[in-house]
N, CA, C and O of each residue as an XYZ file, in Angstrom:
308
protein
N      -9.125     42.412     29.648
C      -9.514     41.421     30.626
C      -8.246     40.797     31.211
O      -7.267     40.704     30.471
N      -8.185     40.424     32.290
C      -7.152     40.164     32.849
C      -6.928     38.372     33.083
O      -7.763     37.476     32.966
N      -5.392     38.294     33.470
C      -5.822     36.691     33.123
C      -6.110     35.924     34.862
O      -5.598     36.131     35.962
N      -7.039     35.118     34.426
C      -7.369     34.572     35.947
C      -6.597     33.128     35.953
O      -6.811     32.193     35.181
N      -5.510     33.192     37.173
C      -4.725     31.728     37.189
C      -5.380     30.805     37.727
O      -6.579     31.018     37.902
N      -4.871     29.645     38.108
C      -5.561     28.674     38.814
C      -4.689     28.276     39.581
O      -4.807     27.070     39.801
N      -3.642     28.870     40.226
C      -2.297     28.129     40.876
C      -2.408     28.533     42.512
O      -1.567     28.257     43.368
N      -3.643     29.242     42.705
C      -3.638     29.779     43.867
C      -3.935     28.582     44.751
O      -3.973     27.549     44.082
N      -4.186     28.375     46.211
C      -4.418     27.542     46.801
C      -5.189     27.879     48.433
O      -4.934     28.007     49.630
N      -6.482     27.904     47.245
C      -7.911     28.822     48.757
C      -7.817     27.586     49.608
O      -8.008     28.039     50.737
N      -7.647     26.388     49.720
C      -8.211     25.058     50.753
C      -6.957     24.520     50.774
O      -6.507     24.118     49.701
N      -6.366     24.434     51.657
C      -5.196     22.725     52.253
C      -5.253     21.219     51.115
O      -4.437     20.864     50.264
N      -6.226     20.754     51.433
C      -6.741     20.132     50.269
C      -6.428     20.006     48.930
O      -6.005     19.048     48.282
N      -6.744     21.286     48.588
C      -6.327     21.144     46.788
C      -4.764     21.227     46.514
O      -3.921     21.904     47.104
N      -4.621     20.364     45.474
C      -3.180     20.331     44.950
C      -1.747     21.115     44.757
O      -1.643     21.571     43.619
N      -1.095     21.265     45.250
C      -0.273     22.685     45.057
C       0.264     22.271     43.092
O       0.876     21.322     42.600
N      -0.184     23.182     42.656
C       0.258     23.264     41.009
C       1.184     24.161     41.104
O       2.054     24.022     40.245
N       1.366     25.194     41.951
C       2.513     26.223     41.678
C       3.651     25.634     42.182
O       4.406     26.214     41.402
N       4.170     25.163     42.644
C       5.683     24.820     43.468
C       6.504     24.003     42.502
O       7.660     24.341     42.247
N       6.124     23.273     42.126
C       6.837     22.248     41.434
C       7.288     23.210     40.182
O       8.486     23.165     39.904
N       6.484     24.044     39.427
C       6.864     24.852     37.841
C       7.458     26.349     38.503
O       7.819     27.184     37.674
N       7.562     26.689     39.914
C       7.294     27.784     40.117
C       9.108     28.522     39.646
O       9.418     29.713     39.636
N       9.646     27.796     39.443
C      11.018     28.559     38.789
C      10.870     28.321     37.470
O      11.824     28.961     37.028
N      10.233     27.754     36.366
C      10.252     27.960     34.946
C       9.408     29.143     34.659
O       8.425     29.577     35.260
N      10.245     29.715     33.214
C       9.805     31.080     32.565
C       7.994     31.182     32.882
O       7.153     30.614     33.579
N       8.043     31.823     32.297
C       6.117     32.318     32.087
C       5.792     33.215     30.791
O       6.229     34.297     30.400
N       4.954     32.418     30.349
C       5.095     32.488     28.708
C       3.453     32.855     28.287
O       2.562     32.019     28.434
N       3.192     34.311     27.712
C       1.483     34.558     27.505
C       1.393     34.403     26.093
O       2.014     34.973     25.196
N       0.469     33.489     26.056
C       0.354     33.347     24.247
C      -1.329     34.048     23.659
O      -2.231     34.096     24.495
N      -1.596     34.540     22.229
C      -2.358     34.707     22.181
C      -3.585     33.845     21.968
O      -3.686     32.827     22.653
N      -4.902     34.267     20.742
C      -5.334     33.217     20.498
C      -5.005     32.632     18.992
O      -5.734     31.906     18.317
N      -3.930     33.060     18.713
C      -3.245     32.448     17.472
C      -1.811     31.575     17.747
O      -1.053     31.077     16.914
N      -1.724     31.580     19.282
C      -0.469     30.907     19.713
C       0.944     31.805     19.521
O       2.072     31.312     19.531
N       0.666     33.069     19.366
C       1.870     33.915     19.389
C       2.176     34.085     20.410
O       1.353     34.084     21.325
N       4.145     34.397     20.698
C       3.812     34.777     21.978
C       3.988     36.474     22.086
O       4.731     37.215     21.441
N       2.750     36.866     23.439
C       2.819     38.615     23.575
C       3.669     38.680     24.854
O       4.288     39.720     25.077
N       3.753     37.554     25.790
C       5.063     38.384     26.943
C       5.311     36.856     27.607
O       4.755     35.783     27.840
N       6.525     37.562     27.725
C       7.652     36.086     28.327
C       8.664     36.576     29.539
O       8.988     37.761     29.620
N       8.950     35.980     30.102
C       9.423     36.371     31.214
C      10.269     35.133     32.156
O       9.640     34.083     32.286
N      11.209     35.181     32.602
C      12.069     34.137     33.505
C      11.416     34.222     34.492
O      10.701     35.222     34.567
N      11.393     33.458     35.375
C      11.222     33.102     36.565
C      12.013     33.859     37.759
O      13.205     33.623     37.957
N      11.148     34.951     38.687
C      12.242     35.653     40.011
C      12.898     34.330     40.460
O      12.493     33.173     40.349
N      14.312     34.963     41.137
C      14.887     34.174     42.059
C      14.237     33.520     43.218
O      14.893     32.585     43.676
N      13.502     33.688     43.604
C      12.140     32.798     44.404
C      11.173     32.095     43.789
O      10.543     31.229     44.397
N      10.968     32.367     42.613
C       9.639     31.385     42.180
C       9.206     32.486     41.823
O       9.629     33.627     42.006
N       7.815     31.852     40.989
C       6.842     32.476     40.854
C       5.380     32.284     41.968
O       4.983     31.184     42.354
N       4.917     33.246     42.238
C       3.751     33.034     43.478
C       2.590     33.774     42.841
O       2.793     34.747     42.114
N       1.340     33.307     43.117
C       0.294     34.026     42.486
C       0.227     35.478     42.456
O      -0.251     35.913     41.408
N       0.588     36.387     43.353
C       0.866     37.846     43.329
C       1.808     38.204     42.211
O       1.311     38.914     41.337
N       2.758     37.942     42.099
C       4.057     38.314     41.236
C       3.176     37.987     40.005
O       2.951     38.921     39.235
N       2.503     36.428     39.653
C       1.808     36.109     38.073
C       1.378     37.649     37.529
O       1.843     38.489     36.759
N       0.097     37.485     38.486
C      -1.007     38.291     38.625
C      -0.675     39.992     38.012
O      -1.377     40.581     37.190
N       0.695     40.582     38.735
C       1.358     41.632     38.677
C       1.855     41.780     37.842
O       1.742     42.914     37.375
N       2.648     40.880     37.149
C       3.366     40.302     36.178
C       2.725     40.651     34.776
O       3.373     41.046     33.807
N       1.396     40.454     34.807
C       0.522     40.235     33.324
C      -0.531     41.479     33.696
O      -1.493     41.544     32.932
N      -0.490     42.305     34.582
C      -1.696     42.905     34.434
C      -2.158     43.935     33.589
O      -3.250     44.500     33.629
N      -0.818     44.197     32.499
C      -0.622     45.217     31.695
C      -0.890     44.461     30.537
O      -0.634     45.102     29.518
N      -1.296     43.374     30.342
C      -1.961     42.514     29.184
C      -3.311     42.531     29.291
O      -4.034     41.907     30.068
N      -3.670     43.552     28.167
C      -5.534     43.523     28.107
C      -6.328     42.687     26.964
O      -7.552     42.629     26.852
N      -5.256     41.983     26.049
C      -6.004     41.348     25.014
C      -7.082     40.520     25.616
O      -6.937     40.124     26.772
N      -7.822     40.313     25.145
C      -8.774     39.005     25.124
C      -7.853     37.691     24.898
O      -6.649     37.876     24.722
N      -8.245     36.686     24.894
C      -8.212     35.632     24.228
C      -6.640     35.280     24.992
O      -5.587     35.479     24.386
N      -6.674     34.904     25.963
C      -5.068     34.915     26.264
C      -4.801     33.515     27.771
O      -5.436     33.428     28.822
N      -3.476     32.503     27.191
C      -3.012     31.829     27.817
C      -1.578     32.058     28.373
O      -0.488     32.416     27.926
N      -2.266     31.567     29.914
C      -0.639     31.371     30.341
C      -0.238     30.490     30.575
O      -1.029     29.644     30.993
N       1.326     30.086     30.458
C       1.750     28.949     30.964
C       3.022     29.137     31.719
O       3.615     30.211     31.625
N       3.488     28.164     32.465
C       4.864     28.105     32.851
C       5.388     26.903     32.485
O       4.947     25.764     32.646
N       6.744     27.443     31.787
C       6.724     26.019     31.216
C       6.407     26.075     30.107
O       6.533     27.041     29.354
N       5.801     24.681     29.798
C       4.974     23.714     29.437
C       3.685     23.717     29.835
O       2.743     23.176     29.256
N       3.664     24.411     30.949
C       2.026     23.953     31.813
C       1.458     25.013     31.887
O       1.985     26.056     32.273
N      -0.123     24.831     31.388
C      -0.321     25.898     31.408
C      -1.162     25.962     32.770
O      -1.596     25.037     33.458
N      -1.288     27.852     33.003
C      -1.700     27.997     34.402
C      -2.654     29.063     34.471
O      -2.885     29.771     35.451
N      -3.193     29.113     33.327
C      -4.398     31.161     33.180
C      -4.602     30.962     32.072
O      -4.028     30.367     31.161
N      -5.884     31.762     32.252
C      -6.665     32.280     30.541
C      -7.110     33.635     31.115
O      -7.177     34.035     32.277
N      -7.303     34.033     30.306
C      -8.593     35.582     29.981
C     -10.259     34.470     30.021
O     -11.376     34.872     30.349
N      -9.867     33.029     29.565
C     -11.165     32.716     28.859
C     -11.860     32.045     30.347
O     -13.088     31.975     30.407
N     -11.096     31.610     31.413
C     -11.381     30.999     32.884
C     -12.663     31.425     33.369
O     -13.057     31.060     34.476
């Protein structure tokens, strides 16, 4: 299952969550809090395509992402 973020931004309106974290690492933990993939931040940021691309070779279940500190995806969404 793949992980579904929440950093995208379908409406003007809603909050931008990606910009502000979008140069810290990106960190997939399981559901025991291990981590299965980590990764720095491209020289541009991170943007929902790159996440998305980024993790799509992660099929566990049970799976968080964060950047940062913050988190930004589950498998469980």
């Amino acid at each position: 299952m793949a992980i579904c973020f929440i950093v995208d931004r379908a409406n003007p309106r809603e909050p931008d969550i990606l910009s502000p974290i979008a140069h810290l690492p990106l960190t997939v933990t399981d559901a025991h809090k291990n981590i299965v993939f980590n990764m720095s931040a491209p020289a541009d940021g991170w943007t929902p395509l790159l996440l998305e691309t980024c993790t799509a070779h992660l099929t566990t279940s049970e799976l968080d992402a964060f950047l940062g500190d913050e988190w930004v995806g589950s498998t469980e969404v």
